[in-house]
N, C-alpha and C positions, 0 to 999 in steps of 0.2 A: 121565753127567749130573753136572754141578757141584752138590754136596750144600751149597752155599749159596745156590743159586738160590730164585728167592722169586716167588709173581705175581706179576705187576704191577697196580699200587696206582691205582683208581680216580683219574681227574685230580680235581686239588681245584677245589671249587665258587669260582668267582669271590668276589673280597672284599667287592664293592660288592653283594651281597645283601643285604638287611636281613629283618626279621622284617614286619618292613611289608607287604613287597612278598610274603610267601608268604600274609599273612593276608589281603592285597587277592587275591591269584589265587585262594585255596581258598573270600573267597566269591561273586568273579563265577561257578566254578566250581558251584557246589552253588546260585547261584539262577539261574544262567544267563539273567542279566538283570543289566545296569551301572547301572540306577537302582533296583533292590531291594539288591542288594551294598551301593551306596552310603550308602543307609539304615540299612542293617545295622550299617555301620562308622563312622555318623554322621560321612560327608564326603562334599563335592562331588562328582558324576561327574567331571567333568574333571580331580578332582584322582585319584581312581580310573581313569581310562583312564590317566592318566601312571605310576601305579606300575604297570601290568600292560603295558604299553609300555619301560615301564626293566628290567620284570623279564625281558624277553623279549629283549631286545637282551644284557642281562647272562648270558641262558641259551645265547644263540647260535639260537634257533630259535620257531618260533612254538607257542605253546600254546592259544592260541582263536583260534577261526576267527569272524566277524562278520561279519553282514551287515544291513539294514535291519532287518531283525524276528527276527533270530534269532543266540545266541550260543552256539556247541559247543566242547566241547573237541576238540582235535587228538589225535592216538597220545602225543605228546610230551606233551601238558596232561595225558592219562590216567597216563602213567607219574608225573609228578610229583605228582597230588593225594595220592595214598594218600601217600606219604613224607610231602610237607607235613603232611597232618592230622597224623600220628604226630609228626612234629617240633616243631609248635605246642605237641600234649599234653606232649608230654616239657617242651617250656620251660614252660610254665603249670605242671606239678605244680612242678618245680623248684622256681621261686619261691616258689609257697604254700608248700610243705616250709619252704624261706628262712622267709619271714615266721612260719609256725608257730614253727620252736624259736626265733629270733629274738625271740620273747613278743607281736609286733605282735597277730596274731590273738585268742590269749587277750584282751590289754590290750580289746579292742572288747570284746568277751564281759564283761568288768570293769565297760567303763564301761556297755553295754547294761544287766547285770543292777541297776546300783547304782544307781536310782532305788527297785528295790524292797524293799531291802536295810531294815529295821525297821521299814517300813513296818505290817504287820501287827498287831506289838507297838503302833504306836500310833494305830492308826486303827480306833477304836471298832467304827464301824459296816459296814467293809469298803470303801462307795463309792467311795473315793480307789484305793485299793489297787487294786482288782477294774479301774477305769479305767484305772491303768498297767497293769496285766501286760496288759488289751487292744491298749493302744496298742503294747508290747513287739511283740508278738506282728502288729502292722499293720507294723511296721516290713519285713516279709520278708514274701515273693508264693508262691505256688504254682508247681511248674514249667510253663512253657507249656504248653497243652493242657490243663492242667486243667478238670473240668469237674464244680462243685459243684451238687446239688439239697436243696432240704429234704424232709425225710420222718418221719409221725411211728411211732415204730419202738416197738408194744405199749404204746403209750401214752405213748412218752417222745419228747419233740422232740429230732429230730438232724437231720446232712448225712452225705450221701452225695458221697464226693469222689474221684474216677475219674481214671484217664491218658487217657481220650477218652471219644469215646460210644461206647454198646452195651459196655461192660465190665461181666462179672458183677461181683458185690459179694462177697465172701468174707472180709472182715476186721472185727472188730470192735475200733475204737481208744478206748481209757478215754485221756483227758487229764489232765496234771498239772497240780500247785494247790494241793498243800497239802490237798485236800478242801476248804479254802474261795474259791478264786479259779479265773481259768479258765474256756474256755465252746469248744463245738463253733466257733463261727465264729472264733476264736483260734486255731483249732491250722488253720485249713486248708491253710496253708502246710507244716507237718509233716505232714500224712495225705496232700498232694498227695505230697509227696517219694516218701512211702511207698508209695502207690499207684503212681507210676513205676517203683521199684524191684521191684517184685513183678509189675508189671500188673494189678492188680485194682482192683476198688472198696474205698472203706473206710469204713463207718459208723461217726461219731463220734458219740454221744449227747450230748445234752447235762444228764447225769443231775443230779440237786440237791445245792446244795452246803451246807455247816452257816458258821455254829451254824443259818440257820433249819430246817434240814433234817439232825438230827444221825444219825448212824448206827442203822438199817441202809440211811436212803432212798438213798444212793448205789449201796450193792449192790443193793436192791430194782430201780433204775431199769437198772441194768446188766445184772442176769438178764432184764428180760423185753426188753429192746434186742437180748440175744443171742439169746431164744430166737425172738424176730419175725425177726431174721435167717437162720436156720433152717430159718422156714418159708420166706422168700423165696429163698432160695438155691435155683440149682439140682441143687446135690449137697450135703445139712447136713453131712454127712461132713466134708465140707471145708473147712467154716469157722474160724477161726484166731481168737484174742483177741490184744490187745498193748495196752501202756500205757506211759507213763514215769512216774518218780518216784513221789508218789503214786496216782497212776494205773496201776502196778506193782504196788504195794500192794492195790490194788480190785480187779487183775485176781487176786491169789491168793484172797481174797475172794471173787470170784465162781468161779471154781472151786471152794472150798471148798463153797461155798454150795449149787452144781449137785452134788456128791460126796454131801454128806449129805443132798439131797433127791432121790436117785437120779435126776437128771435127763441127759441128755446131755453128755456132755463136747467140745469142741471136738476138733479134729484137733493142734492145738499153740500153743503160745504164745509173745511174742516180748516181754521185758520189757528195758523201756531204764531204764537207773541205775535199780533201786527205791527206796523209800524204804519201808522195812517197819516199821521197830521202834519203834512206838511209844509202847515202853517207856520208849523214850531210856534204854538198859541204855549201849550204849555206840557209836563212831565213829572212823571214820577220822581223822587227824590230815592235815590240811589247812589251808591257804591259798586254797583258791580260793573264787570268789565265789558265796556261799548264802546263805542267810535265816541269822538271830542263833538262837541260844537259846533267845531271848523268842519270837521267830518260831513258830521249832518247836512250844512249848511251846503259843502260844496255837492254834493249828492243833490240835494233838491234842485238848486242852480242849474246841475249838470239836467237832469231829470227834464224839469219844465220849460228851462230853456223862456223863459218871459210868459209863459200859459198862466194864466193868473191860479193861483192857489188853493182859492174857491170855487174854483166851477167843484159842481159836486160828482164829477165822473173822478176827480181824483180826488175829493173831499168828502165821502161815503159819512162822515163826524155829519155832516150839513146837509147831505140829499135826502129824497124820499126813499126811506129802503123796503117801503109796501110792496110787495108781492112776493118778494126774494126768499130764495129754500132754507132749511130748516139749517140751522150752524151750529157748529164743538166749538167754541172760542174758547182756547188755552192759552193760559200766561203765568208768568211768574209772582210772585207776592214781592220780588226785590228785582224786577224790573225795571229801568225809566221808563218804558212802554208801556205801566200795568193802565195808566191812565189811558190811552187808544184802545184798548181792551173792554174792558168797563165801561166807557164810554158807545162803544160798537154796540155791547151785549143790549144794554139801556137805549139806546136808540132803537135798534132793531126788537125789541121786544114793545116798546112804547108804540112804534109803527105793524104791529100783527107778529111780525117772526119770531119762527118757534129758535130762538137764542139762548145758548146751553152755554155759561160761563165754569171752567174748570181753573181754578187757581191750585198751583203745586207751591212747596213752599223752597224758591230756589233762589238766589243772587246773581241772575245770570240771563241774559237774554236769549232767543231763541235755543232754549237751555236743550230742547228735545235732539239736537244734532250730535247731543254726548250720551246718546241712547246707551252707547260701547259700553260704558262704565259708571253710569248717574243713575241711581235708583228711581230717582224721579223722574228721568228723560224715559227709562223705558217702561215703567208706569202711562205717561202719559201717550206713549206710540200704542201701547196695549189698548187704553181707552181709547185713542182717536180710531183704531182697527178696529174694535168692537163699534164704534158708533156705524162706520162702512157698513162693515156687513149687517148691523141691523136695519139700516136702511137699504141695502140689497136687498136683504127678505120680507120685506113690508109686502102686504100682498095688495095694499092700495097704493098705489101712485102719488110719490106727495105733490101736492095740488100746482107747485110751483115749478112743475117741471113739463107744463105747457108754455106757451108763449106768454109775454107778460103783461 
């Protein structure tokens, strides 16, 4: 045998294919209907029968079969979707990847956050402020399917926000805010995410925010939102806490709080960028786009209200965090928070907890809320739902989801 002989090489795909004409085929294919397709891809049928008619002449053979009332794919249409769908995905990450380190993606992010950029520092009474980060937050949808109810959870008004109907509920999601802006029907976009990623339900309380409500009523409203979850759950074992940013922060908070009143501990936790220290000891060295100083500042202020800084129910950087369940700590690499982060992971791993540090590499705080359109946001809702459900299916109980 001639030891340069080689297979022979798939024929190449004709030139005149375009990307068009596979996304017109994969989606008369998956609705198997030319005027649902049609809609889907916001264009005329007739202009969709001509791209799955040029794609079919350019492939050499027929890939759907039609007739009056019904449209199937052929052997030939079958072997082509799966490639297509793969093919699409591959160009669509591409791209995004493209525009990510290209700065496009971030720049949105830039301009999204920057209406509410010192806003706080000078808006007295909240109203203004509290109004944009709602409108922010309308700006993005929930993934299809979604499917949001009210419910009041121990006394505290929340939503309950599912990948469909008939989904248990097994999460409970603290929102960020600074502790003073921010509301359950604002993040439903985010908990929807979350819930897809994980398949569950997720209750977002909508606990009280300061100065009129200064600490502890956020924790108060959080422990009993967790523990009505509890009861309603069909296994309390397995319900999970998660929050971002300051909402991060509530969540060690309220485990603390469930620790020293030897109450239940959840199954695990899933905390996105925290915001912990606020001490304002110290931070990351960044550029990307967050609140001012004055921000910060007046948040805490509003927040503690004279509570000293250190007690370690709001100081988790300082407390014991011996016993407390197993945590996803994700953050950013160009965060000013990446310091609260790192710090958590290291603390709680120093003290026994199984502490699982994910760094993405983004310029942006609580980056995961731009799930929509950030390669990296929806990567990391993917990892934080995978972690869910593999602690759903642990067929041991992690240890920390007795009393403490």
């Amino acid at each position: 045998m001639d030891s340069h002989a080689s297979v022979l090489p798939f024929p190449q795909a004709p030139d005149g294919i375009e990307f068009r004409h596979l996304r017109a085929f994969v989606a008369v294919a998956e609705e198997l209907n030319f005027g649902r397709a049609a809609e889907r891809l916001y264009v005329s049928q007739p202009a969709l029968s001509r791209q799955i008619r040029g794609l079919e002449q350019l492939v050499g053979c027929e890939l759907l079969r039609r007739s009056t009332h019904s449209v199937e794919l052929t052997l030939a249409g079958e072997a082509l979707l799966d490639r297509s769908r793969q093919l699409l995905r591959d160009i669509d990450e591409a791209v995004a990847a493209a525009l990510s380190v290209g700065g496009e993606l971030l720049a949105r992010i830039a301009r999204t956050l920057e209406p509410l950029r010192g806003m706080l520092a000078s808006d007295p009474d909240l109203v203004e402020t509290r109004a944009t980060f709602e409108s922010l937050n309308a700006q993005f949808s929930p993934p299809a399917g979604t499917i949001t109810r009210p419910v009041t959870a121990g006394g505290v008004p929340a939503l309950v926000v599912s990948p469909g109907a008939a989904q248990r509920t097994t999460v409970l999601y603290l929102h960020g805010g600074g502790y003073v802006i921010g509301s359950a029907f604002g993040y439903q976009p985010h908990a929807g995410a979350l819930a897809a990623a994980a398949q569950t339900g997720i209750l977002v309380p909508d606990y009280r925010l300061a100065p009129e409500h200064p600490f502890p009523a956020a924790v108060d409203d959080a422990q009993a939102a967790y523990l009505w979850l509890r009861e309603q759950a069909g296994d309390p074992q397995r319900v999970i806490v998660a929050g971002d940013s300051s909402g991060g922060g509530l969540l060690l908070s309220l485990l603390l709080a469930l620790k020293r009143d030897r109450l239940p501990l959840p199954a695990a936790a899933v905390v996105f960028c925290p915001w912990l220290d606020l001490a304002l000891r110290a931070a990351s060295p960044s550029d990307a786009p967050l609140a001012t100083d004055e921000d910060v500042r007046r948040c805490v202020a509003a927040y503690l209200a004279g509570h000293p800084a250190d007690d370690p129910l709001v100081d988790p950087l300082g407390a014991d965090l011996s016993g407390l369940p197993p945590m996803l700590i994700q953050a950013a690499t160009g965060d000013a928070r990446l310091t609260d982060a790192k710090a958590l992971a290291a603390r709680a791993q120093d003290h026994g907890v199984d502490a699982r540090l994910e760094l993405f590499p983004v310029n942006a705080h609580a980056f995961q809320l731009f799930w929509s359109f950030l390669p990296e946001a929806a990567d990391a809702m993917q990892a934080a739902g995978g972690f869910i459900r593999e602690i759903a299916t642990k067929p041991e109980r992690a240890r920390a989801s007795g009393t403490g």
